[in-house]
RODO-2510 file (C-alpha; in nm, 4 decimals, decimal comma):
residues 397
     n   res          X          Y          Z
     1     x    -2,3537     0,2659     8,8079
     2     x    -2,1877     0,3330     8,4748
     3     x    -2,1971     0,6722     8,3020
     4     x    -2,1953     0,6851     7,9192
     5     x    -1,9937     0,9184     7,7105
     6     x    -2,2067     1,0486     7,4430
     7     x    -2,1271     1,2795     7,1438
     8     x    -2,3929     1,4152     6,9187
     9     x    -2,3727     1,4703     6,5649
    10     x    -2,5871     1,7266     6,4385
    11     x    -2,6824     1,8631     6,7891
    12     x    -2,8557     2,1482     6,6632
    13     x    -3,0841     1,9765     6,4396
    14     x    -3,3881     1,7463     6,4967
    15     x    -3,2718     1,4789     6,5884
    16     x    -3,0066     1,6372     6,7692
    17     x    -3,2111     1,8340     7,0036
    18     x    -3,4504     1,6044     7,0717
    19     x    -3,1627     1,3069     7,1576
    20     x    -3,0623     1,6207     7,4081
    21     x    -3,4065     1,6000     7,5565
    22     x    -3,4190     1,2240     7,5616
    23     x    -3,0702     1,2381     7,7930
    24     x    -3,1940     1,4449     8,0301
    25     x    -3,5125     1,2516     8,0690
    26     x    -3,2568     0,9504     8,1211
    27     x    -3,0439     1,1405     8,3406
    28     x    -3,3572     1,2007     8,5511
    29     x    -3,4501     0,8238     8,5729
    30     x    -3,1066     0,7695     8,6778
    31     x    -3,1268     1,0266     8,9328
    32     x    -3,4328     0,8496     9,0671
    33     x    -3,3011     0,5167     9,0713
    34     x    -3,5095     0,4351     8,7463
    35     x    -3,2241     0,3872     8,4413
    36     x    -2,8792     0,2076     8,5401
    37     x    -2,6703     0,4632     8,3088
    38     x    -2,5698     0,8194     8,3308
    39     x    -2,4996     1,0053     8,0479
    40     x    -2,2141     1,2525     8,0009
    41     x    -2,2339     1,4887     7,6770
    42     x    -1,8441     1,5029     7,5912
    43     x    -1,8716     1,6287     7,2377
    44     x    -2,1615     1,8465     7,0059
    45     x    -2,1088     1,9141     6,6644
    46     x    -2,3069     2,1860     6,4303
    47     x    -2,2703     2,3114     6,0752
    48     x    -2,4327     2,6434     6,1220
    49     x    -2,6612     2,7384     6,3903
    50     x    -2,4012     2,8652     6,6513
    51     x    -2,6207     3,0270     6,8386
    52     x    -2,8042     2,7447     6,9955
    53     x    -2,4506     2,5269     6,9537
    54     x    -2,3442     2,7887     7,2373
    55     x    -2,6482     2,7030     7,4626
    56     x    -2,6067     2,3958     7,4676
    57     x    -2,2542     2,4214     7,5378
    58     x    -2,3433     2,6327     7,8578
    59     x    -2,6093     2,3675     7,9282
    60     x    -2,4215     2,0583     7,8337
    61     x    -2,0651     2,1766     7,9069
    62     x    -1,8603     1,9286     7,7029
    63     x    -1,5344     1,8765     7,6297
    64     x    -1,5461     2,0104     7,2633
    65     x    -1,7158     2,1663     7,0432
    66     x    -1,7366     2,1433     6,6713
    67     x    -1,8753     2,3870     6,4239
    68     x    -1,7579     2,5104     6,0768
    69     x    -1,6816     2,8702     6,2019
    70     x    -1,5142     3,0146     6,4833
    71     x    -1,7428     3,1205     6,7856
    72     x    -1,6548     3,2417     7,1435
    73     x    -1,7729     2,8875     7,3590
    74     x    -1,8144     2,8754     7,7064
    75     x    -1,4893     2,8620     7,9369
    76     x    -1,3300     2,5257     7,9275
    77     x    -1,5176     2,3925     7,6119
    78     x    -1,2252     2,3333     7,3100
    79     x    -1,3852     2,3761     6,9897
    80     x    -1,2712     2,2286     6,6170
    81     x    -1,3656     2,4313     6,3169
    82     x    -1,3578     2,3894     5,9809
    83     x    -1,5480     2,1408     5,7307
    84     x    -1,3871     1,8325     5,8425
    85     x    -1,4451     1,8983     6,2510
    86     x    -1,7136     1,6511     6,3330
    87     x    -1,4744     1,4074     6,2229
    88     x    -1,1949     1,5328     6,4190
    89     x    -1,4152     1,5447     6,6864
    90     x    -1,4862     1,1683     6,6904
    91     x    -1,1579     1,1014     6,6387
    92     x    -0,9925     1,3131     6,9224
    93     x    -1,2495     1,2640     7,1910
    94     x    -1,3259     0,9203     7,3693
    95     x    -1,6225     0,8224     7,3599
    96     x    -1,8960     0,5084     7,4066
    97     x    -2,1705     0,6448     7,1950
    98     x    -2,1745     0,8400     6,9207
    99     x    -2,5309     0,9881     6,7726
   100     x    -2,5022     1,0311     6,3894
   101     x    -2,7524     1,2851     6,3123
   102     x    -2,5776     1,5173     6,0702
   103     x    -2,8317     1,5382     5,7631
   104     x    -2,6899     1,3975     5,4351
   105     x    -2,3403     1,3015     5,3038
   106     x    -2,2071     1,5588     5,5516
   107     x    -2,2049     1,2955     5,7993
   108     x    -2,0844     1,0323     5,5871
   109     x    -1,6685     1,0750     5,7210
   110     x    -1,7298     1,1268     6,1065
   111     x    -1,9452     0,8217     6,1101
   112     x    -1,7528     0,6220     5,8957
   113     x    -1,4608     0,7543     6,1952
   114     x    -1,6506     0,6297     6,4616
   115     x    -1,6826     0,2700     6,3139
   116     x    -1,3316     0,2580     6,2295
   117     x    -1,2646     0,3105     6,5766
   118     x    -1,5431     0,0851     6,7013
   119     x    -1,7842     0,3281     6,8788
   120     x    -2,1760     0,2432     6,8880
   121     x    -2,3492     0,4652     6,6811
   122     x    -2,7261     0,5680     6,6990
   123     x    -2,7667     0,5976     6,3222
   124     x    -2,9925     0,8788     6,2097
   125     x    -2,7804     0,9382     5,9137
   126     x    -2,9432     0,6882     5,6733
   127     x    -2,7152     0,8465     5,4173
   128     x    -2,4247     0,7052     5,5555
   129     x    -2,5640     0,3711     5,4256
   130     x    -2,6912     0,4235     5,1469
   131     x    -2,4044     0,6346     4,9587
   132     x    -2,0949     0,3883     5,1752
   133     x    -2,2452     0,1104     5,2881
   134     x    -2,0279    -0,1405     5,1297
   135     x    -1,7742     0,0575     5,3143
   136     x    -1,9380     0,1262     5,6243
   137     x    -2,0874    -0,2558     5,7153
   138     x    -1,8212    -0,5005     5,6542
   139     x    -1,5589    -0,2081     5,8650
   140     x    -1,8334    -0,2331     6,1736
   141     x    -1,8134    -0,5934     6,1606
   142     x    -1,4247    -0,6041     6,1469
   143     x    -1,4166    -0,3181     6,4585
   144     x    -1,7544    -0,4580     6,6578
   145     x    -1,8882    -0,0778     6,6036
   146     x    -2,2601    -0,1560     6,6569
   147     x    -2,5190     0,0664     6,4361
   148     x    -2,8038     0,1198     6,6346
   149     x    -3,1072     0,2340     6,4338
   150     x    -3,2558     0,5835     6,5161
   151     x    -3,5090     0,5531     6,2100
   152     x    -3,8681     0,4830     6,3399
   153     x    -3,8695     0,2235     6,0476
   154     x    -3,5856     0,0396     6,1161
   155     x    -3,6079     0,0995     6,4840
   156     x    -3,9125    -0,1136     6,4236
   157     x    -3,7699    -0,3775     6,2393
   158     x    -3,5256    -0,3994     6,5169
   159     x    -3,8073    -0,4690     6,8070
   160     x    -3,9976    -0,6732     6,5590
   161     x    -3,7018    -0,9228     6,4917
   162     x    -3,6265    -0,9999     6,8602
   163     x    -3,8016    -1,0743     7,1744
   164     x    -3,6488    -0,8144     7,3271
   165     x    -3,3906    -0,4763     7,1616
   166     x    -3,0880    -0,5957     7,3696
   167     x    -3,0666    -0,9577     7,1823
   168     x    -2,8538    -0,8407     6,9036
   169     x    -2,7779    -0,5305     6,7369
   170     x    -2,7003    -0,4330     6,3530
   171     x    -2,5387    -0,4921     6,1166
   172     x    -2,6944    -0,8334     6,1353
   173     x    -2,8004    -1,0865     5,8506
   174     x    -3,1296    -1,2292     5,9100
   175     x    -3,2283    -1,5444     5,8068
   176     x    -3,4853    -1,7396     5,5323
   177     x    -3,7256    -1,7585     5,8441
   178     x    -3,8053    -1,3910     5,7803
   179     x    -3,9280    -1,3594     5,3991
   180     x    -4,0875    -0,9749     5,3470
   181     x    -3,9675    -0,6541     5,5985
   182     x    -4,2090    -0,4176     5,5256
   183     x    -4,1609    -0,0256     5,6516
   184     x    -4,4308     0,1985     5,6368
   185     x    -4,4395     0,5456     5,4760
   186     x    -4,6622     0,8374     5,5568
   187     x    -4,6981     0,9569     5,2145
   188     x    -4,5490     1,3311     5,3208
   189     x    -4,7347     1,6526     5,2824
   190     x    -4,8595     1,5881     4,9222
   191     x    -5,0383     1,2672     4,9355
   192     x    -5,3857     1,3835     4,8788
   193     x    -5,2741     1,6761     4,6031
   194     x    -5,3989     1,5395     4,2541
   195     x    -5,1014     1,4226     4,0392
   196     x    -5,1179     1,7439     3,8286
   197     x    -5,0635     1,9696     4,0604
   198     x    -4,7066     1,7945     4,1896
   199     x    -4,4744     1,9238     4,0028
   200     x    -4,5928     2,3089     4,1087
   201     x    -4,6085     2,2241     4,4866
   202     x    -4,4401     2,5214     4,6374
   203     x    -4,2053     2,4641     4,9247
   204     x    -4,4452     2,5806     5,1712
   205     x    -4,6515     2,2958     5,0676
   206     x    -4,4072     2,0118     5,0882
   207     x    -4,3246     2,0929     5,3918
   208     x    -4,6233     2,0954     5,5622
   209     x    -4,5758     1,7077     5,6700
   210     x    -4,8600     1,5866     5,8779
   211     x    -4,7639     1,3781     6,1212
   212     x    -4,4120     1,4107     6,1572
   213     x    -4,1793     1,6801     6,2485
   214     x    -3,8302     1,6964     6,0723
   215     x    -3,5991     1,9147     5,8812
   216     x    -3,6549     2,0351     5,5535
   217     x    -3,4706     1,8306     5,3509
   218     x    -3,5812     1,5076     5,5477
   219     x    -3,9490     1,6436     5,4609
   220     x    -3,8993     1,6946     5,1126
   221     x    -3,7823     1,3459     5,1210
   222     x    -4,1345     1,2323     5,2508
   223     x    -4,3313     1,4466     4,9831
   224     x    -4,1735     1,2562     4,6713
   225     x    -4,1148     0,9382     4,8858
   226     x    -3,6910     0,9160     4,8562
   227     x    -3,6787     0,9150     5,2037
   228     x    -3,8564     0,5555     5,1890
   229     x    -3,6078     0,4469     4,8882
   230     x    -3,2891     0,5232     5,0856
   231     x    -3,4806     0,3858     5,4031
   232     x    -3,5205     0,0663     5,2154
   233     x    -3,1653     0,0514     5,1285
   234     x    -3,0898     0,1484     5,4669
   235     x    -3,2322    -0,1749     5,5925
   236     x    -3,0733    -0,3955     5,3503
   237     x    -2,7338    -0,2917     5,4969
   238     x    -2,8291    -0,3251     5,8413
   239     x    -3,0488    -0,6291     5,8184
   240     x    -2,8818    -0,8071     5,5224
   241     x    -3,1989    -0,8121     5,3306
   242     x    -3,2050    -0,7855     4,9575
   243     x    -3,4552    -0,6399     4,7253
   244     x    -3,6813    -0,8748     4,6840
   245     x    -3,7645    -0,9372     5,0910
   246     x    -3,8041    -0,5339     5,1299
   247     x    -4,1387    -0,3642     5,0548
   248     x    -4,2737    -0,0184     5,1581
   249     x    -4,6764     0,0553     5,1824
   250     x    -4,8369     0,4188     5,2448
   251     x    -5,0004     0,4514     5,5721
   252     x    -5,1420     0,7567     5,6784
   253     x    -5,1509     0,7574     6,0198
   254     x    -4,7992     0,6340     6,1180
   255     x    -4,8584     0,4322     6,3584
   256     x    -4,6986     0,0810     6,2348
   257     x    -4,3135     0,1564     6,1732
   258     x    -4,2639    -0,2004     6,0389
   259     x    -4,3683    -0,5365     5,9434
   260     x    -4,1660    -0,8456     5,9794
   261     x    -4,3395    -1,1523     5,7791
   262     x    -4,1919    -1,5120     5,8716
   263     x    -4,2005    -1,8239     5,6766
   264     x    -4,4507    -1,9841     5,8293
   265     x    -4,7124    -1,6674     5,7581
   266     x    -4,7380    -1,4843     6,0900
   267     x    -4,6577    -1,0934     6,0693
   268     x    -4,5105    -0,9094     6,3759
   269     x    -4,5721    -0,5299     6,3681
   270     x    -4,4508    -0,2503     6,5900
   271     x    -4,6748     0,0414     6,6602
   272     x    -4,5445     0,3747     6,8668
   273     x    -4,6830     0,7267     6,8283
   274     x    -4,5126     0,9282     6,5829
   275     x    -4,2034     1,0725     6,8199
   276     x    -3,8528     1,0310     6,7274
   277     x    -3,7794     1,0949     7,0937
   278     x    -3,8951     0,6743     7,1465
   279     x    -3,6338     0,5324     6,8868
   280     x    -3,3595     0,7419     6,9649
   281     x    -3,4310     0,6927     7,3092
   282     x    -3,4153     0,2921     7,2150
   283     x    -3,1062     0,3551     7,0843
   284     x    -2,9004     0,5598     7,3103
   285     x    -3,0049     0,3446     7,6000
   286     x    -2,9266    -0,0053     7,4505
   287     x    -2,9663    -0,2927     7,5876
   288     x    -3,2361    -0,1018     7,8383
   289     x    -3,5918    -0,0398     7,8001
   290     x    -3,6585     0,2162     8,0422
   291     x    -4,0066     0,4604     8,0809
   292     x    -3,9888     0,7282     7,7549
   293     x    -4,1207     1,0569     7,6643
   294     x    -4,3367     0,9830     7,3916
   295     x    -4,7157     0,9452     7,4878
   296     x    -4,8715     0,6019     7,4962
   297     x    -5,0915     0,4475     7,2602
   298     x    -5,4445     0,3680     7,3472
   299     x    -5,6011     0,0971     7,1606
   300     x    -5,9183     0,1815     7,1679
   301     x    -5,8893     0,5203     7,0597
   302     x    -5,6774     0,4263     6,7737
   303     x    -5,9473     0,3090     6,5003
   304     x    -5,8970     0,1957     6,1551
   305     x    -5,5141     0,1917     6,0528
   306     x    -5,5512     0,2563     5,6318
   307     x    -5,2346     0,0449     5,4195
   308     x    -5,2404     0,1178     5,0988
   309     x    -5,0581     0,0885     4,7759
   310     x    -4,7319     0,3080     4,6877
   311     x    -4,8924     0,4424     4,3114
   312     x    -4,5858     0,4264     4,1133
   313     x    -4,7011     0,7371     3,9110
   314     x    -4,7303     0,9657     4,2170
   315     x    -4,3729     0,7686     4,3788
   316     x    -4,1375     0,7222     4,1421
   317     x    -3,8733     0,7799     4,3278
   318     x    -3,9268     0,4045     4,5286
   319     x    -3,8284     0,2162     4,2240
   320     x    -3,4804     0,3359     4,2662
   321     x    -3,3951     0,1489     4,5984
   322     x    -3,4486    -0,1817     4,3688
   323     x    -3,2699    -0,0129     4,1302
   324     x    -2,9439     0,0804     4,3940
   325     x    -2,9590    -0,2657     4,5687
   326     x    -2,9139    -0,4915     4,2550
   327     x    -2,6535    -0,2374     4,1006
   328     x    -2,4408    -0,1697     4,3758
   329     x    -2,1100    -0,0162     4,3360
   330     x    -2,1421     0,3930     4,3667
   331     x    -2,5111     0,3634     4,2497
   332     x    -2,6139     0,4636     4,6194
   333     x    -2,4056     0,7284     4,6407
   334     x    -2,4893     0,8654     4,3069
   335     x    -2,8442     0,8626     4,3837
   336     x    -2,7971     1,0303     4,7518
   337     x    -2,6037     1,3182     4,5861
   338     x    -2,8026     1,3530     4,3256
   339     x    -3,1346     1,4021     4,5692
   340     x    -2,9155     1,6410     4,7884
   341     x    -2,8777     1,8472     4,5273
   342     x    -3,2204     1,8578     4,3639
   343     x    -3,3730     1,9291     4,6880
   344     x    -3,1368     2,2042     4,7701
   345     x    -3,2187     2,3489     4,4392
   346     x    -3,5692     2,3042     4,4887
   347     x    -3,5484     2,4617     4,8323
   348     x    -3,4359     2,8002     4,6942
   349     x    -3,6659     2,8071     4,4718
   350     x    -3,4679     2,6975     4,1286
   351     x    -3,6170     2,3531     4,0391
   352     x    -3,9928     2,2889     4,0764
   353     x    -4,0677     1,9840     4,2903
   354     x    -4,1599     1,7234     3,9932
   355     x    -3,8028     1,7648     3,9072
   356     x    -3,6236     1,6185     4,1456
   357     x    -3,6733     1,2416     4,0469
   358     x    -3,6383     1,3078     3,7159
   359     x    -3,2729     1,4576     3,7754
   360     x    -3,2104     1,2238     4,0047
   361     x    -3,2940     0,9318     3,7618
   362     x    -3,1116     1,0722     3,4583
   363     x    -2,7505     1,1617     3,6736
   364     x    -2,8073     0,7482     3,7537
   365     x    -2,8539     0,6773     3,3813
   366     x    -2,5483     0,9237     3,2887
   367     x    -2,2877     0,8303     3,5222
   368     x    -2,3584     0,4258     3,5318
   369     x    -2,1856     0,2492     3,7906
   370     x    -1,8581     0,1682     3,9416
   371     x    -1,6908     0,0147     4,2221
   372     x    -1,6393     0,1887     4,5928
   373     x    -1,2990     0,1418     4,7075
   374     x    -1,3034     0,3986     5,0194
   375     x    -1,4293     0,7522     5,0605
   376     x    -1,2051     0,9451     4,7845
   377     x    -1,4337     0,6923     4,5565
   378     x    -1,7809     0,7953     4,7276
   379     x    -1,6524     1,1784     4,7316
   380     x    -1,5735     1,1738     4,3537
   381     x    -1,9280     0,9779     4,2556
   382     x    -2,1124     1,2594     4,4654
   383     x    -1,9512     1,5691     4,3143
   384     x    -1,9952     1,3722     3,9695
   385     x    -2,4008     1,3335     4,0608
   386     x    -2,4776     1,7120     4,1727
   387     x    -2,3034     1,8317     3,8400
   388     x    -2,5050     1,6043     3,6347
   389     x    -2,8427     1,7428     3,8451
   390     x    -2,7354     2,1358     3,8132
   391     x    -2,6696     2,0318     3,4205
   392     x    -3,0227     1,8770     3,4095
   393     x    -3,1811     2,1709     3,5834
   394     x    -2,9742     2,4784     3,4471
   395     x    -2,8341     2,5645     3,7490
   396     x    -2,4829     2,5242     3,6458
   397     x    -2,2958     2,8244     3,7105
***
């Protein structure tokens, strides 16, 4: 029985820790008889939290390590350091799987590493995408790297667009049979807070989501709905879709992930409690479908699911991913780095939360758009954006 060497981006985050539980679970299936594959951790990476990066060294023992600075890691573990370790990481340590859950454009140059060399990746990092993904696709389909979605959304689409996960993998380009994907968008912790009380949302507020747990920045995302604009773009890349066969609608409850409509009418959904331990566990054991962690849905317990309208007034931000997708060029990275560094301003307390779209919109408007050649491109249309947003919001220093 084959074992599968796995390194995880972003271990000490969400989706990092819970992709740790999901192996274990598989480990234990395997143990049993229950999953074909074994899976051998060979490789963490962290930004900051050393502390747990250490545990799960002692738990995981991998080869390396990889964390910005030097700590003391368990005998026989090798650790990189430094901002640019994750990619060294991916670069220096073999691998078959690679989970990209580094938050942000931080995660941008080890992922784009591990298509270059044609490792699967799980794909958490939906910024990867949307700031390179003129970059990132056509390299994968040169190399064979497979991008395996981690997003509930586009984990969804995935299921909904096959009779079964292990018929094809992205990138992919899918046909004029399929006319609308729709993905589905809980409408974050402020859904239900009257429009003129947005823009004076405290932090504790926004990130009180309620039905998902993330990270902070993810769930600031959710309040002002970017994370649904860069998920849209997201799926363009992966499913070759453009603008005008993508669509998000709020639904409270997140249940449905997805919709997939097909010429002749018919709509295929997928439904899944909300657990991110399901899709990443879809992803990291491609092509298999074995028994998961999250709990099961019951029917007839379930009651009415609501759909409703994205109000432009309260979203703005969703008009952008139409915006990014016709414009192309750096326009997705410009509006990635812009967000990044609204929300980090908003998240210490320097920006109130109506501002983020706002400064977001006008770095678009002030920089315009250009073409992506590689990274050095991407790198110099991101530190263009967060100037432009610290202009905007005074927090130039």
């Amino acid at each position: 029985m084959p074992t599968r060497r796995v390194i995880v981006l972003g271990s000490t985050g969400s989706i990092g820790t819970q992709t740790l539980d999901v192996l274990a679970h598989l480990n234990a299936l395997h143990e049993k008889g229950v999953h074909e594959d074994r899976y051998e951790v060979v490789g963490l990476a962290a930004r900051r939290n050393a502390e747990l990066l250490v545990r799960q060294a002692a738990q995981w023992r991998p080869a390396a390590a990889a964390l910005l600075e030097p700590v003391p890691l368990p005998p026989g573990v090798r650790g990189f350091v430094g901002p640019d370790a994750a990619e060294r990481l991916v670069r220096e340590l073999p691998c078959d799987l690679i989970v990209a859950g580094i938050v942000g454009s931080a995660g941008l140059a080890p992922t784009l590493a591990a298509v270059e060399l044609g490792r699967d990746v799980a794909l958490a990092n939906k910024e990867t995408l949307v700031a390179a993904g003129s970059l990132v696709v056509p390299l994968a389909e040169r190399t064979g790297a497979r991008l395996l979605p981690v997003d509930s959304e586009h984990s969804g689409v995935w299921q909904a667009i096959s009779p079964r996960v292990a018929d094809r993998s992205p990138p992919m380009k899918l046909g004029g049979h399929i006319t609308r994907v729709t993905l589905t968008a809980s409408g974050g912790a402020l859904r239900d807070l009257p429009l003129d009380k947005l823009q004076s949302a405290s932090v504790e507020q926004v990130l009180q989501h309620p039905t998902w747990a993330m990270g902070p920045k993810v769930t600031v995302d959710s309040a002002s709905l970017m994370n649904k604009c860069l998920e849209l773009i997201e799926a363009s890349w992966l499913f070759g879709l453009e603008a005008d066969r993508l669509a998000a609608v709020i639904h409270p409850q997140s249940i449905v992930h997805a919709l997939v409509e097909y010429a002749d009418g018919s709509v295929v959904a997928q439904l899944g409690s909300p657990d991110m331990r399901t899709p990443i566990q879809i992803a990291v054991a491609w092509p298999h479908r074995p028994p998961g962690l999250a709990s099961r849905l019951d029917p007839a317990t379930l009651g009415s699911l609501r759909f409703v309208p994205a109000d432009p007034e309260r979203y703005p931000a969703l008009a952008l991913a139409d915006r990014v997708l016709r414009d192309g060029g750096n326009a997705g990275a410009i509006l990635n780095a812009a967000n990044e560094q609204a929300v980090e301003l908003f998240l210490s307390g320097r920006c109130g939360f109506g501002s983020i779209v706002p400064a977001v919109r006008r770095a678009m408007d002030d920089l315009g758009v250009s073409t992506l050649r590689d990274l050095n491109d991407v790198r110099h249309s991101e530190s263009q954006a967060r100037r432009s947003v610290r202009l905007f919001l005074g927090a130039e220093a």
